[in-house]
N, C-alpha and C positions, 0 to 999 in steps of 0.2 A: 453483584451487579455484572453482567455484561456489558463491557464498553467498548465500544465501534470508531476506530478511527481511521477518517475517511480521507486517503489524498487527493487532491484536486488540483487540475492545472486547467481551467475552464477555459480561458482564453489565450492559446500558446502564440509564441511569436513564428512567424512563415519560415521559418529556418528547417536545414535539414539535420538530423542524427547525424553520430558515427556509421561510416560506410554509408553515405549521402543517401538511407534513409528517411522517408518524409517525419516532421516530428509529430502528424496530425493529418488524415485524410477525411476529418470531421471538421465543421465549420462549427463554431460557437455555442450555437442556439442544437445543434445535434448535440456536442456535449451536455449542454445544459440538462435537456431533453432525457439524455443518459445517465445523469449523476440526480437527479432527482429521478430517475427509477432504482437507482442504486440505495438511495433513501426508503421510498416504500417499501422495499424486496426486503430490508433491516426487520422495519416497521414490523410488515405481514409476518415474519418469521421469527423472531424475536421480539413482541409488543412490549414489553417492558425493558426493552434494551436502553444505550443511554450512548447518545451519536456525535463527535464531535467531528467538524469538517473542518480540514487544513486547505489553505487556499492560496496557492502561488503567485495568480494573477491579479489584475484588476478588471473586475467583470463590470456591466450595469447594473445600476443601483436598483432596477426591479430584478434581477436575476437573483445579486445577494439578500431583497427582501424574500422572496419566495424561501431558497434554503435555507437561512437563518429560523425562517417558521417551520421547519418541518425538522431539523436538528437543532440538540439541546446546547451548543456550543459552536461558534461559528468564529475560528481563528483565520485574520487575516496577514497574511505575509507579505501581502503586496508591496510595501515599502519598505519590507527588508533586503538592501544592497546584496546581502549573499546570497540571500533566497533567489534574488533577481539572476544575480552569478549564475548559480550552480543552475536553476532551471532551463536556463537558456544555452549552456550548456550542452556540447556534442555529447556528452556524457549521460545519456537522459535518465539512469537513478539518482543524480546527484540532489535533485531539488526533493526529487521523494525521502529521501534517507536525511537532507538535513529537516526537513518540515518534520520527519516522524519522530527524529531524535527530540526537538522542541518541543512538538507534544506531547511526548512521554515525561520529559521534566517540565513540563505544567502543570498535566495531572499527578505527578509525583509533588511539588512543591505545593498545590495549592490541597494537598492530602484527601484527592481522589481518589476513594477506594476499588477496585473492581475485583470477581470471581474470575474473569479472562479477559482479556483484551484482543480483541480478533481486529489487526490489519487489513483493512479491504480496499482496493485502488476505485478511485470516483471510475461511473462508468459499469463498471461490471456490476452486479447483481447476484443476488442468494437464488439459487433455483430448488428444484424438488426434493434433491439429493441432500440437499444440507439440514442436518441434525445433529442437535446440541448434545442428543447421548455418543456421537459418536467420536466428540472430544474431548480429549484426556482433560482431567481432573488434574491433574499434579505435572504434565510438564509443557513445551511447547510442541504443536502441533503442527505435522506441514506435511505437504505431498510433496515425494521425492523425484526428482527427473534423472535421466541416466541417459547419456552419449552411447550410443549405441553400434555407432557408424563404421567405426576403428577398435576392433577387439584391442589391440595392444594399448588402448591408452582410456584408464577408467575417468569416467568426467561426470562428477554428480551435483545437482544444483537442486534447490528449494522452488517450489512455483511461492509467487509473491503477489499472486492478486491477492488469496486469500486468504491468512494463517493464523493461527490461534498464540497468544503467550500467558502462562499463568501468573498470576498475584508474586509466588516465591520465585520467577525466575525475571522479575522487571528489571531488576538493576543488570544482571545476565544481559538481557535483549536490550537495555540503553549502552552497554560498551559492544554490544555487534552494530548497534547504528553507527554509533562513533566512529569502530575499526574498520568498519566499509567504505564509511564516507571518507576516512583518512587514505585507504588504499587506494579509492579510485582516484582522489585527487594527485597522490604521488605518480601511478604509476599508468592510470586509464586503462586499466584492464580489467580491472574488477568489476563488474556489475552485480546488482543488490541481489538475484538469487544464488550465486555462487557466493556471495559475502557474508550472507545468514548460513549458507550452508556450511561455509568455516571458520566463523567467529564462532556459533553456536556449539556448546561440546556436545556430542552427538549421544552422552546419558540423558540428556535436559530436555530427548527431543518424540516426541512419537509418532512415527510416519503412518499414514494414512492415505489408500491408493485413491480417493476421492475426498473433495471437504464440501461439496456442492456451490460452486460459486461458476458464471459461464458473463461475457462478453464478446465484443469486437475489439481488437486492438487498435490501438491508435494507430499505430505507422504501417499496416496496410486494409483493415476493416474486417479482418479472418476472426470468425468466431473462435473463442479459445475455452475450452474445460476445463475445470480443474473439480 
């Protein structure tokens, strides 16, 4: 099985990120609008996939009727005090990395089998590029980014919209959510693609210069590739 887990933060509160970036230059009803094309795009490319959505916020109750019908699993975190914590958070991986960590021991405790697990952030979308032969079989899979700017100092991070993890390396990928989410809380400096990039041991992993997934980012609307 292919399984799809989907983070959502639908209705962010007005507050700005680290370095007084905005946390949202999308209203509501634009995410909404986003995150159920992020849905079909699964659907169309993947029809027999199997989608579970993580949900930070508390949306309206016709928003969460529509997604709940169009994914096969619809986890609400709303009234979780950490969830609440960490999302609202200058830190803005914190709410994704604890939400991802809970659904990965949900579907590990409720013995959820899957062939991969592909991480996809609400919002972005599978585009033309994306195909399933061009995902390892046997380890995890991610596009690598590289600092480029300063020769003397190498700096390489994971893109995290969209990344594959196999069957044999789940428990591997539940202690890099863990070791992330602990980092950044100590230290704020961690953010969740430099934290997969080095929780992850880098035998486990297989870089790939595209994975086909494309949006706009939250904090300023720039479509982003990966």
């Amino acid at each position: 099985m292919q399984l799809f887990l989907i983070t959502s933060s639908l209705n962010p509160i007005a507050s700005n990120v680290k370095y007084n970036v905005p946390r949202s230059v999308f209203t509501m009803e634009e995410r909404f609008i986003q995150t159920v094309h992020t849905i079909t795009s699964i659907r169309d490319k993947v029809p027999n996939s199997y989608c579970i959505l993580l949900e930070t916020t508390n949306v309206p109750e016709n928003y969460r009727k529509t997604i709940e019908e169009t994914v096969d699993k619809y986890i609400d975190f709303s009234t979780s005090q950490f969830a609440k914590t960490f999302t609202e958070s200058k830190e803005k991986g914190m709410g994704e990395l604890f939400t991802l960590e809970k659904g990965l021991l949900h579907i590990l405790s409720n013995n959820i089998t899957f062939e991969r697990l592909y991480k996809i952030s609400g919002r972005y979308y599978l585009n033309d590029k994306f195909d399933l032969k061009s995902i390892s079989s046997n380890k995890c899979t991610f596009v690598k980014f590289e600092n480029k700017s300063d020769s003397n100092i190498k700096d390489y991070w994971y893109g995290t919209m969209l990344y594959s993890i196999d069957w044999n390396h789940r428990w591997e990928y539940l202690e890099a959510l863990n070791n992330s989410l602990i980092a950044m809380i100590i230290n704020g400096v961690v953010d969740i693609e430099h934290g997969m990039y080095s929780c992850i041991p880098p035998t486990s992993v297989e870089i790939i210069k595209t994975i086909g997934c494309q949006g706009q980012m939250s904090v300023n609307g720039q479509y982003a590739y990966h």
